[in-house]
ROSE-4610 file (N, C-alpha, C; in Angstrom, 1 decimal, always signed):
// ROSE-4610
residu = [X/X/X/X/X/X/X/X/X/X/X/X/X/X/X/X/X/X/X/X/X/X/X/X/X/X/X/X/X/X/X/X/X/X/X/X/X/X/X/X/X/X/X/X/X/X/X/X/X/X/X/X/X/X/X/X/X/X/X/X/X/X/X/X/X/X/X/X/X/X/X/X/X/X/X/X/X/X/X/X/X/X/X/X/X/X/X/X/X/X/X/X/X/X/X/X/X/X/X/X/X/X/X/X/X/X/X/X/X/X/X/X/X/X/X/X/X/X/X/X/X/X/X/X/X/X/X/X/X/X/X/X/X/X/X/X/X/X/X/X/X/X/X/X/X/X/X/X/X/X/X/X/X/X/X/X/X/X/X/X/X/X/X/X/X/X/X/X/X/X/X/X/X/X/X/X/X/X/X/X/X/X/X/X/X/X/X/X/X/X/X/X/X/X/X/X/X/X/X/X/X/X/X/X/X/X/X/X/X/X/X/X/X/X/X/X/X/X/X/X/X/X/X/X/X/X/X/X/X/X/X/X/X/X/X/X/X/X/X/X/X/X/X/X/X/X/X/X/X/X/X/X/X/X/X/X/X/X/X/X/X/X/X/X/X/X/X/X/X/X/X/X/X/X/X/X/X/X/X/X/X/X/X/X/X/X/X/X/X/X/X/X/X/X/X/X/X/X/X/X/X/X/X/X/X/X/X/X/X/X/X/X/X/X/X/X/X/X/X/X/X/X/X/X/X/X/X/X/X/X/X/X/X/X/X/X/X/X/X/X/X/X/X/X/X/X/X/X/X/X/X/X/X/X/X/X/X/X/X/X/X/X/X/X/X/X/X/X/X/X/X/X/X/X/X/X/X/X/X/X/X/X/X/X/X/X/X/X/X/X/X/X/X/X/X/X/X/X/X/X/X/X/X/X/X/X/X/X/X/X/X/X/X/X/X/X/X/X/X/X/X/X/X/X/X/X/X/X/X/X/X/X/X/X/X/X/X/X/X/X/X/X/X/X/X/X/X/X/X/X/X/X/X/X/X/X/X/X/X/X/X/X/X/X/X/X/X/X/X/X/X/X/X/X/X/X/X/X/X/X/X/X/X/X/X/X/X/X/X/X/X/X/X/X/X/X/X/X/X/X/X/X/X/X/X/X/X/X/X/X/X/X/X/X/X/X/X/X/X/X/X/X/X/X/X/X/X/X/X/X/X/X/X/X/X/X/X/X/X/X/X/X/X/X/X/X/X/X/X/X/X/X/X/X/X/X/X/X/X/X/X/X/X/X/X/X/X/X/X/X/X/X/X/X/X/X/X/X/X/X/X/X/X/X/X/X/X/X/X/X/X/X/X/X/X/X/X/X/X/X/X/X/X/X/X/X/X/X/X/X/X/X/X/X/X/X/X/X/X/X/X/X/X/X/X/X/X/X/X/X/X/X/X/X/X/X/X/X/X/X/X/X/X/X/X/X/X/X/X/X/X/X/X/X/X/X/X/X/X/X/X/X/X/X/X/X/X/X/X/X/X/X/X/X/X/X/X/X/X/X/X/X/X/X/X/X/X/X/X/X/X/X/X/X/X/X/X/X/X/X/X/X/X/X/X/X/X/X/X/X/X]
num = [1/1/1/2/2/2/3/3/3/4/4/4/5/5/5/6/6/6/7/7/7/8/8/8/9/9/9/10/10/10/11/11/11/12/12/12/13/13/13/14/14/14/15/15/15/16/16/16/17/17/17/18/18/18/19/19/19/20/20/20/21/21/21/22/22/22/23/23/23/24/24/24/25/25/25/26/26/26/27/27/27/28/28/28/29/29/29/30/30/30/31/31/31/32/32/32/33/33/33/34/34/34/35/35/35/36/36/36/37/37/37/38/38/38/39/39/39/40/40/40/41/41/41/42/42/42/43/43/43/44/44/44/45/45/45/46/46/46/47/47/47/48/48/48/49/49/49/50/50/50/51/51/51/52/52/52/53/53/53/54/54/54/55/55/55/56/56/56/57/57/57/58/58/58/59/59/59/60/60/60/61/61/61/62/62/62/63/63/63/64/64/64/65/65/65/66/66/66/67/67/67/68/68/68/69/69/69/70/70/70/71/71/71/72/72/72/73/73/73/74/74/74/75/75/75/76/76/76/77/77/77/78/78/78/79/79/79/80/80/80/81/81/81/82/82/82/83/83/83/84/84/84/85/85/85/86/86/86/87/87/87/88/88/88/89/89/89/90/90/90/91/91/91/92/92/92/93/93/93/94/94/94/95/95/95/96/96/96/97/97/97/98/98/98/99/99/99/100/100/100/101/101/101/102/102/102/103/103/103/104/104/104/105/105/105/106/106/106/107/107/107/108/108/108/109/109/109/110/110/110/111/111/111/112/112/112/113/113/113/114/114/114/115/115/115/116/116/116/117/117/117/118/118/118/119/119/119/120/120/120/121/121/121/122/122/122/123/123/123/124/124/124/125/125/125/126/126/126/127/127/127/128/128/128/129/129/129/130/130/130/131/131/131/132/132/132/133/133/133/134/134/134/135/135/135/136/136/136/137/137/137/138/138/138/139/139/139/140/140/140/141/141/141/142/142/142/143/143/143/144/144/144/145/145/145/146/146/146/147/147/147/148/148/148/149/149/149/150/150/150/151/151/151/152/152/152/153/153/153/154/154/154/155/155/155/156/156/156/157/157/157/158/158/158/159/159/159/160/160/160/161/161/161/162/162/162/163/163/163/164/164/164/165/165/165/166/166/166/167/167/167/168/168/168/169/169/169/170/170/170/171/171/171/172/172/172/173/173/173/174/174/174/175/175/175/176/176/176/177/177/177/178/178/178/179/179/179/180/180/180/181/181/181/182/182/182/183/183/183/184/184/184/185/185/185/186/186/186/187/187/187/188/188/188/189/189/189/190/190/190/191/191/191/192/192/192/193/193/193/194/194/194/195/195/195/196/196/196/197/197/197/198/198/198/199/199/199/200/200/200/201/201/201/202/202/202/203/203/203/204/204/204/205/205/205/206/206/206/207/207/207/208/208/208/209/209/209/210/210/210/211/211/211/212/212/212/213/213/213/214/214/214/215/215/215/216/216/216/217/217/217/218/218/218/219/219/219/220/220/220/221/221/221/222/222/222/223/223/223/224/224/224/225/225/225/226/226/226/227/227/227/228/228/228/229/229/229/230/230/230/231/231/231/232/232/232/233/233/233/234/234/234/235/235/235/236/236/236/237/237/237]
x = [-75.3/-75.0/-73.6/-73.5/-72.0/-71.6/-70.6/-69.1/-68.6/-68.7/-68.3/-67.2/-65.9/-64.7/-64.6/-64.8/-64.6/-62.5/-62.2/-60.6/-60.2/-60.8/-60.2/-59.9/-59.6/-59.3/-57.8/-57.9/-56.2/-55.2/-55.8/-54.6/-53.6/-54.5/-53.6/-52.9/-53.9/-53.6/-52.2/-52.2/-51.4/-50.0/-49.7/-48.4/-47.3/-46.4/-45.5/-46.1/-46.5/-47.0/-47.6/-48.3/-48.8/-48.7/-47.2/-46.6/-46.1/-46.4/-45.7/-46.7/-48.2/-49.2/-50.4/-51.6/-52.6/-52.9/-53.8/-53.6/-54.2/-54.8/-55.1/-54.2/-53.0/-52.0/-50.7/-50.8/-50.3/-50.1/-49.2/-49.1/-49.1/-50.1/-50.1/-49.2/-48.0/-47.8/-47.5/-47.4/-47.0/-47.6/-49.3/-50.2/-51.5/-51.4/-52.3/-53.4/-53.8/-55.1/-56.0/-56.0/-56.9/-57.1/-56.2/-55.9/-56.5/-57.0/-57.2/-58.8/-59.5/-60.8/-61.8/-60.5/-61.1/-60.9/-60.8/-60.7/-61.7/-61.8/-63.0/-64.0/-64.7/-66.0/-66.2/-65.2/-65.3/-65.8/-66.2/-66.7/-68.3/-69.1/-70.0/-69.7/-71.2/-71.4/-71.3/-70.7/-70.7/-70.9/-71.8/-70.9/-70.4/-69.9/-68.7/-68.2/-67.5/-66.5/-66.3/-67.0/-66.7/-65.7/-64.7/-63.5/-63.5/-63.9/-63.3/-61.8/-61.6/-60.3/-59.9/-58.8/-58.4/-57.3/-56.9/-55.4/-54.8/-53.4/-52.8/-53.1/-54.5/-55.7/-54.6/-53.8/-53.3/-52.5/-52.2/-51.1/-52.6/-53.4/-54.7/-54.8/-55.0/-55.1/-54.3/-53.5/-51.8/-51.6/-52.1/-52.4/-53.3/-54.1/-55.4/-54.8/-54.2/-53.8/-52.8/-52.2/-50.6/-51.3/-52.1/-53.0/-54.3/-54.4/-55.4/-56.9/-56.8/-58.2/-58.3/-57.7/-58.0/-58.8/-58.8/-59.7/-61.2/-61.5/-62.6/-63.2/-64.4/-64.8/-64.7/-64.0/-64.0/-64.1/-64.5/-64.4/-64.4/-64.0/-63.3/-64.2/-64.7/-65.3/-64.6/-64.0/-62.9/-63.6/-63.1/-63.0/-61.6/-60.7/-59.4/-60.2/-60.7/-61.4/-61.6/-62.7/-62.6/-63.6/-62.6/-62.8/-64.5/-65.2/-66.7/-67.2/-66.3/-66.3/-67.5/-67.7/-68.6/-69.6/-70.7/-72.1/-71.8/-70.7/-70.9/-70.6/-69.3/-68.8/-70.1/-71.0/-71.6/-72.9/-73.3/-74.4/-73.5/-72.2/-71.6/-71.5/-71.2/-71.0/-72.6/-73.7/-75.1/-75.2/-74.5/-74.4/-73.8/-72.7/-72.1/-72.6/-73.2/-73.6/-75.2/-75.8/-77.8/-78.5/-79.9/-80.9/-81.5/-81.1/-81.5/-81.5/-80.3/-79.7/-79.6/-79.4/-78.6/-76.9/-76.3/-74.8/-74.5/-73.1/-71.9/-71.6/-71.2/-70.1/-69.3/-68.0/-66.7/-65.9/-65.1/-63.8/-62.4/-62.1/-60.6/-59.8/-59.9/-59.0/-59.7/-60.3/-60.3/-60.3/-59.5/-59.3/-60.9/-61.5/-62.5/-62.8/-62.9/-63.3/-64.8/-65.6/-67.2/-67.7/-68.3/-69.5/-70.4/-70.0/-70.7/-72.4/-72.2/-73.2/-74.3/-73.6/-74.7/-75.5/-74.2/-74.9/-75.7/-75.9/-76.6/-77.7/-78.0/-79.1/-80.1/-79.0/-80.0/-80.9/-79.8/-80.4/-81.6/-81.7/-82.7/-83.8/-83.6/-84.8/-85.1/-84.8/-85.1/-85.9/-85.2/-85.8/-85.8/-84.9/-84.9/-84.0/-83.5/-82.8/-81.6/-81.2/-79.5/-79.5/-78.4/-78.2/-76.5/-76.1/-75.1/-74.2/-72.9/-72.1/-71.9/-72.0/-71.7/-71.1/-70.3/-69.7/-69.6/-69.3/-69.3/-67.7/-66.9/-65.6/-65.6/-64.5/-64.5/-63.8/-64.6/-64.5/-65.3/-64.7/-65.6/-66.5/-67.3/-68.4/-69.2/-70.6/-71.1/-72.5/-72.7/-74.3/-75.1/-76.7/-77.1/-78.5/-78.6/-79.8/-80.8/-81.9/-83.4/-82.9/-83.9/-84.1/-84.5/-84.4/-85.6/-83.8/-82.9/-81.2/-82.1/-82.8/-83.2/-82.2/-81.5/-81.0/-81.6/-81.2/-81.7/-81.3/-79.6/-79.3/-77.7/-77.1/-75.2/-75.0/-74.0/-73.0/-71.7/-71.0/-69.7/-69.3/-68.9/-68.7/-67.4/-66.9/-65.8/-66.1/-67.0/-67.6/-68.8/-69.4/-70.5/-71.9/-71.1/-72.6/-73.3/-74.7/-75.3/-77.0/-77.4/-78.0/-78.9/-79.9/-81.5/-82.4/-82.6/-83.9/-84.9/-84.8/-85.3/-85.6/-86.0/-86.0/-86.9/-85.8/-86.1/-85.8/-86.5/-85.9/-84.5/-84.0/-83.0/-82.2/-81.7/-80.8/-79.6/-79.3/-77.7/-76.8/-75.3/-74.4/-73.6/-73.5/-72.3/-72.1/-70.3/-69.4/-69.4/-69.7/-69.3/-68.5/-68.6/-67.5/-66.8/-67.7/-67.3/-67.4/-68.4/-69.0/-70.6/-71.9/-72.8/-73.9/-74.8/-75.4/-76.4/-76.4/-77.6/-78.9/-79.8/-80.5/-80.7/-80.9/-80.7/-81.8/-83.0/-83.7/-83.5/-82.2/-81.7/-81.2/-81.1/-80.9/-81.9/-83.0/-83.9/-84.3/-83.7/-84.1/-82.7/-81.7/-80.5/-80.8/-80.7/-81.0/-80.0/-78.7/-77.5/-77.0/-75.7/-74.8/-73.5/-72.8/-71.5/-70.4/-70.1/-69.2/-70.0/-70.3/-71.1/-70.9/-71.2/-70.8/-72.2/-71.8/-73.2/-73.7/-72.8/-73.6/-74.7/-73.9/-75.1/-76.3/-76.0/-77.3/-78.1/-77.5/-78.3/-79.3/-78.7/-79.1/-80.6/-80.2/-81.6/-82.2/-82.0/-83.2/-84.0/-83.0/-83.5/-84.8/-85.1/-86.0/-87.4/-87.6/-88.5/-88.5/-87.2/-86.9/-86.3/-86.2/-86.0/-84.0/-83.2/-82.0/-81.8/-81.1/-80.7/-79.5/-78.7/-77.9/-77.6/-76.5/-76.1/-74.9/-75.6/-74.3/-73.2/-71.9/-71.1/-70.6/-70.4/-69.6/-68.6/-68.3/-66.8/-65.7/-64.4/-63.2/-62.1/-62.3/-61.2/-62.0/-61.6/-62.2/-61.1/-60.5/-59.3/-59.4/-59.3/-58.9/-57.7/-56.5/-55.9/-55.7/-56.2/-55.5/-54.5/-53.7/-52.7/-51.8/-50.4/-49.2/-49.3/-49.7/-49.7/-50.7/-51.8/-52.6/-52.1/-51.5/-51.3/-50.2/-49.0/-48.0/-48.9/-49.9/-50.2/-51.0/-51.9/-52.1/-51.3/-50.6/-49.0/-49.2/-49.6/-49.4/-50.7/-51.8/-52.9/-53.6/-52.9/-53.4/-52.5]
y = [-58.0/-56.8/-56.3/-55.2/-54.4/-53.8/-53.3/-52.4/-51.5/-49.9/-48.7/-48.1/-48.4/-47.8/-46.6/-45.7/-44.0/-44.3/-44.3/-44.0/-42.7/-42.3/-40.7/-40.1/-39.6/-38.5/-38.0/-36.9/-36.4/-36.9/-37.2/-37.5/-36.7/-35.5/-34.4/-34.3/-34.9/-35.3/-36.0/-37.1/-38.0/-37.6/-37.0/-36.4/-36.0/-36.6/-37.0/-38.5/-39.2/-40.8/-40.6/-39.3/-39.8/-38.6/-38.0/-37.0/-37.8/-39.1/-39.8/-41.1/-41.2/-42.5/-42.0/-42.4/-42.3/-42.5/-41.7/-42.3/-44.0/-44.4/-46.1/-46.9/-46.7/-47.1/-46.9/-46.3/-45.9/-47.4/-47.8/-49.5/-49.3/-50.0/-50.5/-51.8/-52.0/-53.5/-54.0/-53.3/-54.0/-54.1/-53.3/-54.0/-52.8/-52.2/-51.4/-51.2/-49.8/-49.7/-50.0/-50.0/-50.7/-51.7/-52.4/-54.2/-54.8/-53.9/-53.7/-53.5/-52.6/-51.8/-53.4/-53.9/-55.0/-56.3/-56.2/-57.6/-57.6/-56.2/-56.3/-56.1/-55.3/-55.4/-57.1/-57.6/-58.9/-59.7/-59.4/-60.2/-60.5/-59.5/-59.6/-60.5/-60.7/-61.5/-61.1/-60.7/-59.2/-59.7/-59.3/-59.3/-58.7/-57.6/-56.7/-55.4/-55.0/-54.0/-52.4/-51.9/-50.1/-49.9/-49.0/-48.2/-46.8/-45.7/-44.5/-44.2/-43.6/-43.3/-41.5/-40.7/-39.9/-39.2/-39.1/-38.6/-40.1/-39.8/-40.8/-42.1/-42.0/-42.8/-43.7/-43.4/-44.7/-45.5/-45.1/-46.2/-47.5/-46.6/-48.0/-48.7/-48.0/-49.3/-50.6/-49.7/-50.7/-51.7/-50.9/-51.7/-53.3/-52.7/-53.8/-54.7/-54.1/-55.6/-55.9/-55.8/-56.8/-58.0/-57.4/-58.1/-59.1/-58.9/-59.3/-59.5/-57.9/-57.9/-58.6/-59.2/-60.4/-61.2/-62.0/-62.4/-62.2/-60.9/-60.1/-59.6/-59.7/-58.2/-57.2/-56.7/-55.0/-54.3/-53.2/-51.8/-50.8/-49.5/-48.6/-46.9/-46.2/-45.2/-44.2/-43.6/-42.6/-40.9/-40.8/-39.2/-38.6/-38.9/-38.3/-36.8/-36.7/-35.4/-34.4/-35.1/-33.8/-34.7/-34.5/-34.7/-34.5/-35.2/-35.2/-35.0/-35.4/-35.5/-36.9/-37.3/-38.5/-38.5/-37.8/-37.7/-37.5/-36.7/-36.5/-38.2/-38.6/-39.8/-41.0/-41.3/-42.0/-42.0/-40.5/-40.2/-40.6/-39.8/-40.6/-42.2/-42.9/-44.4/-45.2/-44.2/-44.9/-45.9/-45.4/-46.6/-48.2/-48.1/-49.0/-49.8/-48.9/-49.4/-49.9/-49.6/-50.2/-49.8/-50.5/-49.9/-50.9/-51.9/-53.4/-54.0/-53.5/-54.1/-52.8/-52.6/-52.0/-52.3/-50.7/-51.0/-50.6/-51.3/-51.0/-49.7/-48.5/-47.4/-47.6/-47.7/-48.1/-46.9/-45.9/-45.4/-46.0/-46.1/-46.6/-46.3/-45.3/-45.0/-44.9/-46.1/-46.4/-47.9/-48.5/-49.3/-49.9/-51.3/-51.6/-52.9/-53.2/-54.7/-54.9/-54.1/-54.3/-55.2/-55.7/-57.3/-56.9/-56.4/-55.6/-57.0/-57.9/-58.7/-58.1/-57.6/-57.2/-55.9/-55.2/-53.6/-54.0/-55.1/-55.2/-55.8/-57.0/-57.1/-56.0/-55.0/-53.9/-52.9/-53.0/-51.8/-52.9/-54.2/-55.1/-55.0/-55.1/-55.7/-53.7/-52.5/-51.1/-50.7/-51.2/-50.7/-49.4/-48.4/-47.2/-47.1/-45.3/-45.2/-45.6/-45.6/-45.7/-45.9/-46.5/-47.2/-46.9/-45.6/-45.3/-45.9/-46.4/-46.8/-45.9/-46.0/-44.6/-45.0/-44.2/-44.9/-43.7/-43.9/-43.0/-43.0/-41.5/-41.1/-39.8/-39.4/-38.0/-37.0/-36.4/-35.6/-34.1/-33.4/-32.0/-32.4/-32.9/-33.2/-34.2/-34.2/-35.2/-35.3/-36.7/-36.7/-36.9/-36.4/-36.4/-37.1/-38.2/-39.3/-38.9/-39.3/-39.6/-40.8/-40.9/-42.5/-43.2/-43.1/-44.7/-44.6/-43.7/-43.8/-43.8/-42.8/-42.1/-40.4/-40.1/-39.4/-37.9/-36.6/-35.7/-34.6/-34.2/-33.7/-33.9/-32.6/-32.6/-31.4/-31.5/-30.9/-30.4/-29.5/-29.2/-28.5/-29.2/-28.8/-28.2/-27.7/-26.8/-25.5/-25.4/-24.1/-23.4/-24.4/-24.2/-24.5/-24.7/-24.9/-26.2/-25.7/-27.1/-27.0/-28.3/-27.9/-29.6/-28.7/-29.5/-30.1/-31.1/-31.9/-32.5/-32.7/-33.3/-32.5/-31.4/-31.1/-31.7/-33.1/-33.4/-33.8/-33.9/-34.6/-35.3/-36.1/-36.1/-37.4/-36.4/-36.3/-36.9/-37.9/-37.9/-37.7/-37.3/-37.3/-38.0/-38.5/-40.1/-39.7/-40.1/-40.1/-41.2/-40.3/-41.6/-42.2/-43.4/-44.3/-44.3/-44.1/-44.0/-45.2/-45.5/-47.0/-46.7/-47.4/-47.3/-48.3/-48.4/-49.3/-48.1/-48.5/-47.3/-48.1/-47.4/-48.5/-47.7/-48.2/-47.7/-46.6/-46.6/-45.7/-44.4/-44.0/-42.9/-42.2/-42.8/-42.3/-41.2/-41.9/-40.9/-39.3/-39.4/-38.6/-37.9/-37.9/-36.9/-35.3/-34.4/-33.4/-32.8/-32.8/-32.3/-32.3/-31.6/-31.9/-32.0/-32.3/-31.8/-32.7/-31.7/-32.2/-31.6/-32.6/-32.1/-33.3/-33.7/-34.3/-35.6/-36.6/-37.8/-37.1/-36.4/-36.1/-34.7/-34.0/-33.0/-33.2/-34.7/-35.2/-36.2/-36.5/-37.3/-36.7/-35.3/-34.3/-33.7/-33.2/-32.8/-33.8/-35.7/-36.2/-36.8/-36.5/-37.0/-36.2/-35.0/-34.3/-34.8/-36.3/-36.9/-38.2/-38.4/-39.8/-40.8/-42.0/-42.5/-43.1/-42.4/-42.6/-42.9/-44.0/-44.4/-44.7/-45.1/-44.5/-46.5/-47.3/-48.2/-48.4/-48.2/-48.4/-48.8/-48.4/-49.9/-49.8/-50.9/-51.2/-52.1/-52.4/-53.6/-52.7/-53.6/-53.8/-52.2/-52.5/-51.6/-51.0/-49.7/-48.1/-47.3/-47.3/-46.1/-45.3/-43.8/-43.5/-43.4/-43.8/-43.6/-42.5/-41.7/-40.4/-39.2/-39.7/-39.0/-39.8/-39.0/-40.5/-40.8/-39.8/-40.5/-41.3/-41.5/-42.4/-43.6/-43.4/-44.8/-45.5/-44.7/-45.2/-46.0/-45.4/-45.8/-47.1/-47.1/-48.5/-49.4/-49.5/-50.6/-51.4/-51.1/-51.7/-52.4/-52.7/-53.1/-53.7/-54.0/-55.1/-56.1]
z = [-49.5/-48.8/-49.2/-49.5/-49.6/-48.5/-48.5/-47.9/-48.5/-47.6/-48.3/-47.7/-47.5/-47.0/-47.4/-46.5/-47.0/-46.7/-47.7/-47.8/-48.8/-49.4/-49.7/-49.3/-47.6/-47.2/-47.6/-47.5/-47.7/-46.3/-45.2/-44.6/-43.3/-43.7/-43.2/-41.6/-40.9/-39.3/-39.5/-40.6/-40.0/-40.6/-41.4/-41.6/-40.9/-41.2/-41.9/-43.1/-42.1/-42.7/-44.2/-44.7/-45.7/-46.9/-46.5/-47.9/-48.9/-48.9/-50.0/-50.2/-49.4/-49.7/-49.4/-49.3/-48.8/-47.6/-46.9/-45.0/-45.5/-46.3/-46.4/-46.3/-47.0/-46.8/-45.9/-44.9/-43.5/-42.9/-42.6/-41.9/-40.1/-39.9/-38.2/-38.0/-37.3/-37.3/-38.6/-39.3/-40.7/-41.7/-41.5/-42.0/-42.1/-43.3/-43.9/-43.2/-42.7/-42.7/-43.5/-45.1/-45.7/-45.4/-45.2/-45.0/-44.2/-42.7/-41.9/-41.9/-42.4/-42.7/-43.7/-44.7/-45.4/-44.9/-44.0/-43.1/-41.6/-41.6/-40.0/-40.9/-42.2/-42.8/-43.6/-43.9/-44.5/-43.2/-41.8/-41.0/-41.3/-42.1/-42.4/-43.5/-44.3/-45.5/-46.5/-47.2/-48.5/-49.9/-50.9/-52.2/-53.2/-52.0/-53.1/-52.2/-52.2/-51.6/-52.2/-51.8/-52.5/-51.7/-52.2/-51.9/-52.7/-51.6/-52.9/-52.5/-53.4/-53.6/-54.2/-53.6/-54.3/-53.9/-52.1/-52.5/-52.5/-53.7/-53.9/-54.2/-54.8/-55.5/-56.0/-57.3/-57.9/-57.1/-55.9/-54.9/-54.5/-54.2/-53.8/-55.0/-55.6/-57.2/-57.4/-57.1/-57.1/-56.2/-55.3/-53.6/-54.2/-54.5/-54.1/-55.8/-57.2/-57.7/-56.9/-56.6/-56.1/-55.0/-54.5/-53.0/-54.1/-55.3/-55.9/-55.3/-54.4/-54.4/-52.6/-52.5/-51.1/-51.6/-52.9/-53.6/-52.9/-52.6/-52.5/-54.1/-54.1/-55.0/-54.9/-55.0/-54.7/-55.6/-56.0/-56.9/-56.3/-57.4/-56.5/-57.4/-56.2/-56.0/-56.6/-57.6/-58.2/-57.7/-56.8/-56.2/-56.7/-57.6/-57.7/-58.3/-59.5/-59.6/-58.7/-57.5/-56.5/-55.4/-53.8/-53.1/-52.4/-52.1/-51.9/-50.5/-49.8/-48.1/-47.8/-46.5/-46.2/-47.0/-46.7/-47.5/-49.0/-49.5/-50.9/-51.9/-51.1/-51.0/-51.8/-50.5/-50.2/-51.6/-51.7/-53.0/-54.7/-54.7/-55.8/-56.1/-55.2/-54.8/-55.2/-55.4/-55.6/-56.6/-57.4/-58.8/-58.4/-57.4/-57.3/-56.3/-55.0/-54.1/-53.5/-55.2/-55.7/-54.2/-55.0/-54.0/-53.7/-53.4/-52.9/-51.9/-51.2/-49.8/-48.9/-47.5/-46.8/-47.1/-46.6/-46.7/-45.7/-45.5/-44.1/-44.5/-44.1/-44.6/-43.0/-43.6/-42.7/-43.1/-41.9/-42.0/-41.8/-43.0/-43.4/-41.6/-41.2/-40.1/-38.6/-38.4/-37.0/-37.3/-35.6/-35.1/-34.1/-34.4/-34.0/-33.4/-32.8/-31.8/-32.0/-32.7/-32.3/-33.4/-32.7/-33.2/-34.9/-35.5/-37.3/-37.1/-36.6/-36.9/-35.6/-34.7/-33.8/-34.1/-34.7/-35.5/-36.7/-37.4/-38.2/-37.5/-36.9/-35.9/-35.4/-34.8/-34.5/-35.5/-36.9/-37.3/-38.0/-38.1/-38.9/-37.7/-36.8/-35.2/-35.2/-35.3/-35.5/-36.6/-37.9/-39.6/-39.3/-38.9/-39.2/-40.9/-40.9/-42.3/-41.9/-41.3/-40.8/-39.2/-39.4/-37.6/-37.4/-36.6/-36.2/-35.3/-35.2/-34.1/-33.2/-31.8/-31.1/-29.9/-29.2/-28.0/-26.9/-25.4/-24.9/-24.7/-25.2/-25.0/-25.0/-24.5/-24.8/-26.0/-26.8/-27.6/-27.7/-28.9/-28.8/-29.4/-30.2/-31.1/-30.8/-30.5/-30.4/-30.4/-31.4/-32.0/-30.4/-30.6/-29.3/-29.7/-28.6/-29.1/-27.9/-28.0/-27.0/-26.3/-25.5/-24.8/-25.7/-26.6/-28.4/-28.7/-28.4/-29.5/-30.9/-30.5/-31.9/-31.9/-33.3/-33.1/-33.4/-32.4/-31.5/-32.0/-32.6/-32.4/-32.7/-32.5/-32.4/-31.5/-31.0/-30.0/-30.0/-30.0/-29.9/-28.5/-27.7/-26.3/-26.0/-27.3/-26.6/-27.5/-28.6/-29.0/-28.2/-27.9/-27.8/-28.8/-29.8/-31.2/-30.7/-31.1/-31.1/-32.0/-32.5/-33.3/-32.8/-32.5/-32.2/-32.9/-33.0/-34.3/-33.4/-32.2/-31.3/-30.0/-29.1/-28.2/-26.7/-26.5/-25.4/-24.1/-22.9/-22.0/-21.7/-21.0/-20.7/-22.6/-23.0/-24.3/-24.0/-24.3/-24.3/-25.1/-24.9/-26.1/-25.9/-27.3/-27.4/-28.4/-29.0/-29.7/-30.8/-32.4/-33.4/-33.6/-33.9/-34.2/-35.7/-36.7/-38.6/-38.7/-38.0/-38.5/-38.5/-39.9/-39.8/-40.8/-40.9/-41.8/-42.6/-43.7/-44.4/-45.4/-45.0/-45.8/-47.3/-48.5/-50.1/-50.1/-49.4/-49.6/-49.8/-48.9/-48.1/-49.9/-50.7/-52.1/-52.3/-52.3/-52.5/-51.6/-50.7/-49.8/-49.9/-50.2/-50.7/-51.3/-50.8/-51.2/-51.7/-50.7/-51.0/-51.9/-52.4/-53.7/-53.9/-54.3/-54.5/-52.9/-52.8/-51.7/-50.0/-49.1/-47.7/-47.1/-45.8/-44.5/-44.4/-43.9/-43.6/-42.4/-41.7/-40.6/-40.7/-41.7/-41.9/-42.4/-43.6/-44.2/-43.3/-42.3/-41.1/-40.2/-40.1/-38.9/-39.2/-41.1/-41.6/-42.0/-42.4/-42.0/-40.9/-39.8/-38.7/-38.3/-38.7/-38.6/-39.2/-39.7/-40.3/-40.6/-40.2/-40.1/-39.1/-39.3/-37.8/-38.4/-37.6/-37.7/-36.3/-36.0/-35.1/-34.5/-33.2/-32.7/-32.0/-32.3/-31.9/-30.7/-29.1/-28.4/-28.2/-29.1/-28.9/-27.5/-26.9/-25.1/-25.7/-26.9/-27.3/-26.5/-26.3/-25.8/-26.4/-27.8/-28.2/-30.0/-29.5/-30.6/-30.4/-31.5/-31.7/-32.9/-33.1/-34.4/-34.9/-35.9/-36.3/-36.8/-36.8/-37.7/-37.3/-36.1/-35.4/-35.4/-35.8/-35.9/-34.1/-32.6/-31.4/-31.7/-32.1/-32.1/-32.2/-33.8/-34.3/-33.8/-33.0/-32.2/-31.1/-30.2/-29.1/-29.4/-30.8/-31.2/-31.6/-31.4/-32.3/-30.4/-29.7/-28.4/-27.6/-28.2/-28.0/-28.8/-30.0/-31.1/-31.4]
């Protein structure tokens, strides 16, 4: 099984912190969110580590020789060319990340307590295409599942948008985590191109496929991408 750390974002929330690194390299405590991202997916069994890369791409490079890797496997996903966003990410990465296993896709910038061996349990005891981490918090966006946490649907509750794959009964809406398992098949069924969102390519297969929706109830889910965020995490880890 592999590991797909989406770390190319530009960063932009968390600035000041990342006019001069990548938000990957943003230190909590002393200690890289990469550092961090490759040390909670290393809880699974892996044998090998995708990382893309592209603002400030060569500092990760640099990063991961001096660290030698965490004598992990890892290789590295090159988006410096041009930014892909999640789903584009994930279709470029197909070479690296085969069609044999299911994969983790992990965001570099959240903080996570949850069990990765129970989210894999579920999405193995489910066999849908993908098995989403989801929590209940409050946000403006949010994927909306059935009673099966088969997913339904998305929500933006401070626009009002919202967009239906499912119209049913009592729906709920819960908050992603940027944590998910995908199974390889999902290659095939990629329609998109270029640079587009996992969620958007989620949304239009859910319309035929069984994507599913993993409750996490663990202890502690942060995102770092706000320097208040990441201040407020320096005090609970």
């Amino acid at each position: 099984m592999k590991a797909f750390i989406l770390a190319a974002g530009l960063g932009t929330r968390l600035y000041p912190y990342t006019s001069n690194r990548p938000k990957a390299l943003v230190e909590l405590n002393g200690i890289t969110l990469l550092e961090r991202a490759i040390r909670k997916v290393s809880e699974l069994q892996l044998s090998e580590i995708v990382i893309n890369i592209h603002h400030f791409g060569d500092k990760i490079i640099d990063f991961l020789k001096e660290k030698q890797n965490f004598n992990l496997p890892i290789v590295i996903s090159d988006e410096r060319d041009q930014l892909l966003d999640t789903g584009g990410a994930i279709l470029k990465a197909h070479h690296l990340l085969g069609d044999e296993e299911p994969f983790l896709v992990y965001n570099v910038d959240i903080l996570s307590s949850m069990d990765l061996a129970a989210l894999l349990a579920c999405h193995n005891e489910k066999g849908g295409l993908a098995t989403m981490a989801v929590r209940e918090r409050v946000t403006d966006r949010y994927l909306v599942f059935n009673q099966e946490m088969l997913l339904s649907g998305w929500r933006n509750t401070k626009t009002g948008e919202e967009i239906l794959v499912r119209k049913e009964d009592s729906l709920k809406n819960l908050a992603f985590s940027g944590i998910q398992l995908i199974q390889p098949e999902i290659f095939s069924k990629i329609t998109e191109t270029g640079k587009f969102s996992v969620i958007q390519m989620h949304l239009r297969l859910a319309k035929s496929e069984s994507i599913y929706g993993y409750h996490d109830t663990s202890k502690h889910w942060m995102d770092l991408g706000k320097p208040d965020q990441l201040a407020k995490a320096k005090n609970i880890i």
